[in-house]
N, C-alpha and C positions, 0 to 999 in steps of 0.2 A: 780511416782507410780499412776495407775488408783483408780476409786473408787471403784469399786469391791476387787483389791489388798489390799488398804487402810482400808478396811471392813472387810477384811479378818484377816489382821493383827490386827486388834483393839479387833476382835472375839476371838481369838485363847489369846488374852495376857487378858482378861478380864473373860476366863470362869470360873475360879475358884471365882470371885470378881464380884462388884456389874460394871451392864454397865447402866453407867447415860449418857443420849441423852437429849442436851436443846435445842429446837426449839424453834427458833425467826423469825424476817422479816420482809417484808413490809405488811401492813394492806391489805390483800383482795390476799395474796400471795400465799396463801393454807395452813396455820398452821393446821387450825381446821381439815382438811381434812388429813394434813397428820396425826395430832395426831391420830386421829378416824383408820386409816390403822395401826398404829404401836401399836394401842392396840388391833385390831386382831390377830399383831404378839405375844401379849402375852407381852406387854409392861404393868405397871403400868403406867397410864397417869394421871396428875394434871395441868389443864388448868388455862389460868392467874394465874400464881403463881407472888405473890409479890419478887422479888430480893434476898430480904433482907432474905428470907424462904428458898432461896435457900441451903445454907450451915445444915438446918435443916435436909432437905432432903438429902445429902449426908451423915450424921451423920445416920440416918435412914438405909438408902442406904447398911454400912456398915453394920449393924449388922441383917439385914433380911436375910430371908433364901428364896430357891425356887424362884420362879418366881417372887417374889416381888425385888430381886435382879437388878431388869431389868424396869427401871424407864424411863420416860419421863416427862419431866416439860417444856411447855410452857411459853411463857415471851414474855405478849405485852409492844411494847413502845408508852404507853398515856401520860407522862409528862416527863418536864425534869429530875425531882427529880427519876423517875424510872429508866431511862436513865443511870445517873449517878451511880446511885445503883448496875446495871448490870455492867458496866463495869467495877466498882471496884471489884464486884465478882467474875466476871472471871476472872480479873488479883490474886484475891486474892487464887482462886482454883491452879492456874497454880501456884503460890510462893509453896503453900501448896504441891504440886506435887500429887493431887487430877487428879484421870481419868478422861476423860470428853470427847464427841463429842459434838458439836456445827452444827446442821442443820438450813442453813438461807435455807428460803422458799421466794422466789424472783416472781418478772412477770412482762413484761411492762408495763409503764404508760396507753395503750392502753385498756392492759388486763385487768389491775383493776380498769380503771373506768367505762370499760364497767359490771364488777362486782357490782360495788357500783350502777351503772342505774338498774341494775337488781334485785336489793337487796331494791334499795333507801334509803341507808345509807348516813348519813351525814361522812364526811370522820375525824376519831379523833384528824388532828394533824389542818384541818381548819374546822371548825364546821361551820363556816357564812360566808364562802368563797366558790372557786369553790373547787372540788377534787382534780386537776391539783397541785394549789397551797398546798395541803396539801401532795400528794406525793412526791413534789419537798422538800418540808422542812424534810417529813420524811428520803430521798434517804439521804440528808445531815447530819441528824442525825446518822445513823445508818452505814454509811460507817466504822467508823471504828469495828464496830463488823459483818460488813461482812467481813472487811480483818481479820478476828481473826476463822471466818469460819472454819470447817474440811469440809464441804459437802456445796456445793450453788445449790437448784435446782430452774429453772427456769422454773414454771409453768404454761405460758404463751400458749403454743401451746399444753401441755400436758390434754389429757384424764385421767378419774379417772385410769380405769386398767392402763393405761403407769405410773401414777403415785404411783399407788400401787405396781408396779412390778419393779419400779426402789428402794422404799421403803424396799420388802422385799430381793434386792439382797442387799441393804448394811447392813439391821439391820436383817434381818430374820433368820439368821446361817440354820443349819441342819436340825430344827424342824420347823422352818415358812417354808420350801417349800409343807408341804404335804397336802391334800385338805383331810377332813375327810368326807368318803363314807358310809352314813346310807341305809342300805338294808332292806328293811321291807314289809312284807310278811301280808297280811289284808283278810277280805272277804268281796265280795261288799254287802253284806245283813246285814254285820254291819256298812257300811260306808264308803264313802271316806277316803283315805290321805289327808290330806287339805295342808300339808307343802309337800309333793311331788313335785318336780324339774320335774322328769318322771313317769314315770305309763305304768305299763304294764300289760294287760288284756288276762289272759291265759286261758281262760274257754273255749277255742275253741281245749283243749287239752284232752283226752282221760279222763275220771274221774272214780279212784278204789273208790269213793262215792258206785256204781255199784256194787262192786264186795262184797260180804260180809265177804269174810277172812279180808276184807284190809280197810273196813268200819270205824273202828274205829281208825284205827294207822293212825301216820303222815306220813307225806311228807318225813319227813328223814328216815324213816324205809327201811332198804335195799328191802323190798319185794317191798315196797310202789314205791319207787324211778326205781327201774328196771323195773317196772309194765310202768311207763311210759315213762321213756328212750327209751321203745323198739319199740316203733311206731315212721315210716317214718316219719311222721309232726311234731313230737317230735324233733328229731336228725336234720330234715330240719331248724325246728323254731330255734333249740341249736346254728347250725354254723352260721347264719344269726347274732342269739341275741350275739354271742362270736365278730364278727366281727364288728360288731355296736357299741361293747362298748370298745372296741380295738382301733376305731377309736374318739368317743364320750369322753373321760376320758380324754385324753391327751390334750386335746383339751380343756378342762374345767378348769383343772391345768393352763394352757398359759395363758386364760382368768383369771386369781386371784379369783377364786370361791374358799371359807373356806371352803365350807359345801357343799356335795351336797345329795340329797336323793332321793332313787330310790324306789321305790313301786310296790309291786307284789300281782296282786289280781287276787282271780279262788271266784266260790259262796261263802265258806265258812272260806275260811283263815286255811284250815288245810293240803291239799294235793298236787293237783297241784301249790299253792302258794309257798307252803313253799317249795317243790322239787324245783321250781325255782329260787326262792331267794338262797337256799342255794348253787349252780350250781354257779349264777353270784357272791356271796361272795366267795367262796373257790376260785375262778376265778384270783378274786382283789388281795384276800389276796398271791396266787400266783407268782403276780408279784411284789406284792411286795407292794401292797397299801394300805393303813390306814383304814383297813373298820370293822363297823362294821353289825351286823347282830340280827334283829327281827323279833319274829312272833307274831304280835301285837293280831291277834282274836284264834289263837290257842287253848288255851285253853278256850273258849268258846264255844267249843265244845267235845260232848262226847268223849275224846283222852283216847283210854285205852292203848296206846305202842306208845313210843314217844323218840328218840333217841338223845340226847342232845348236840352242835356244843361246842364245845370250841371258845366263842366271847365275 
C-alpha cells in the first residue's frame, strides 16, 4: 500500500475520533518545519513534548471536540532517559490499541550537517565533538523507532513546497487542499493593500462617479454594474482578467499557498472597484473555490443604494 493509500486509509477510519501524528527524527531532519506546515493543515501542534506527557495528550485527544481533534506532538531525542521513555510509549499506546501515526523526519548525514554549518549549532547527541560523530550515535539510537515508523520522509533533497505538499497529501484530507482567496475592493485615496498578493488598478475604466443618477450607488447596483459592462475596454479588460486568473489560481494551489489575496482599486473604493471585485469573486466562487469577498473603503463614502453579496 502507497502512502497516499495509507493516508487515506488512516483518514477515512479516524474522522469520527481524534487523528494523533507524533513526529520524530534525526536532529536538523525537518521536525520543526514539518510541524509549522501541519499546523497550517489545521493541526494542534505541541513541540518538544516530554514522552512521558504523551498519554496525557491522547487522554485529551479523546474528549476534545472540532479541530482540536487533530493533534501533533513533536519528540526530540536529547538523552537516553527520553529515549527510553518514548519507546516504552509507543509500545505502551500500541498494547492499549490507541490510534496513532508515527512521521520520522530523516536526511543525510551530508544534509544535516550542512544544516547545522548553517545554523552553527552544536549537534545534541555530541556537544564537544564533530556533528559527524553525533549523527552516527544518533542514527543508532533511533533505528529502532524508525522501524516502528508509518511515514519516513527523507528531507535531504526536498524543498519547502515539495515538503509541504507531500505533508498535506498524507495528513491534509478534504479541507487542507483549498488555498483561501481574499478579494477586496479599496480606494487608492484611502490607501494601499499592504497584505496584497496582487493588485489591480482599474481607474482606467469608465467611471458613473460622472454620471449623477449613479453617483452615489455601488458597484453592485445593477444600473451601476451594466453602466460599466457595457464599454468595449470593459468586456476587453473582463476576458483578459477571466483568463489570467484561470491560469494564475491553479498555479498558486500547486505552489502550497494558504492564503492568497487579491486587491481591487478604482479612486474611491465604491464603483469601478467593487464591480470588479465582485465579477472576479462570483468568478472563484463558480468553480468552485474558497473565496471570500470585501469592500474595505466602501462605505467611506457617500453610498446611498448598495446591493449586498452573500460572502
Amino acid at each position: 500500500m502507497c502512502w497516499e493509500e495509507r493516508a487515506m486509509t488512516v483518514e477515512q477510519e479516524t474522522r469520527d475520533s481524534c487523528r494523533l501524528i507524533i513526529v520524530t527524527g534525526m536532529s536538523g531532519g525537518g521536525k520543526t518545519q514539518a510541524s509549522r506546515f501541519l499546523e497550517d493543515l489545521g493541526y494542534f501542534c505541541v513541540d518538544n513534548i516530554p514522552p512521558v506527557l504523551i498519554p496525557k495528550f491522547v487522554e485529551l485527544c479523546k474528549h476534545a471536540g472540532g479541530e482540536s481533534r487533530k493533534i501533533v506532538l513533536v519528540v526530540d531525542m536529547r538523552s537516553h532517559a527520553f529515549f527510553d521513555a518514548f519507546y516504552h510509549t509507543l509500545e505502551n499506546l500500541d498494547k492499549d490499541g490507541v490510534p496513532y501515526e508515527l512521521l520520522f523526519m530523516d536526511a543525510s548525514d551530508g544534509a544535516i550537517i550542512r544544516r547545522y554549518k548553517e545554523t552553527r549549532r552544536r549537534h545534541p547527541m555530541a556537544p564537544a565533538s564533530r556533528i559527524s560523530e553525533g549523527i552516527a550515535k544518533e542514527r543508532e539510537r533511533l533505528a529502532s523507532i524508525r522501524a516502528k515508523a508509518t511515514y519516513v520522509i527523507d528531507s535531504s533533497e526536498l524543498k519547502k513546497v515539495d515538503l509541504r505538499d507531500k505533508l498535506r497529501r498524507l495528513f491534509g484530507g478534504a479541507d487542507g487542499e483549498q488555498m483561501t482567496i481574499n478579494v477586496v475592493s479599496f480606494g487608492f485615496k484611502y490607501g494601499m493593500l499592504l497584505d496584497a498578493d496582487m493588485v489591480f488598478d482599474v481607474r482606467f475604466l469608465p467611471n458613473p462617479f460622472y454620471v449623477d443618477t449613479m453617483r452615489h450607488k455601488s458597484g453592485t447596483v445593477p444600473e451601476v454594474a451594466s453602466y460599466i459592462e457595457q464599454w468595449p475596454v470593459t468586456k476587453e479588460f473582463l476576458k483578459h482578467l477571466d483568463g489570467m486568473m484561470d491560469f494564475l489560481i491553479p498555479q498558486y494551489i500547486k505552489e502550497g499557498k494558504s492564503q492568497f489575496v487579491i486587491a481591487v482599486g478604482c479612486t474611491g473604493g465604491m464603483h469601478r472597484s467593487v464591480f470588479t471585485a465582485k465579477h472576479i469573486y462570483d468568478r472563484l466562487m463558480a468553480q468552485g473555490h474558497f473565496a471570500r469577498l470585501e469592500h474595505r473603503d466602501l462605505m467611506k463614502n457617500d453610498v446611498q443604494e448598495h446591493v449586498r453579496e452573500e460572502c
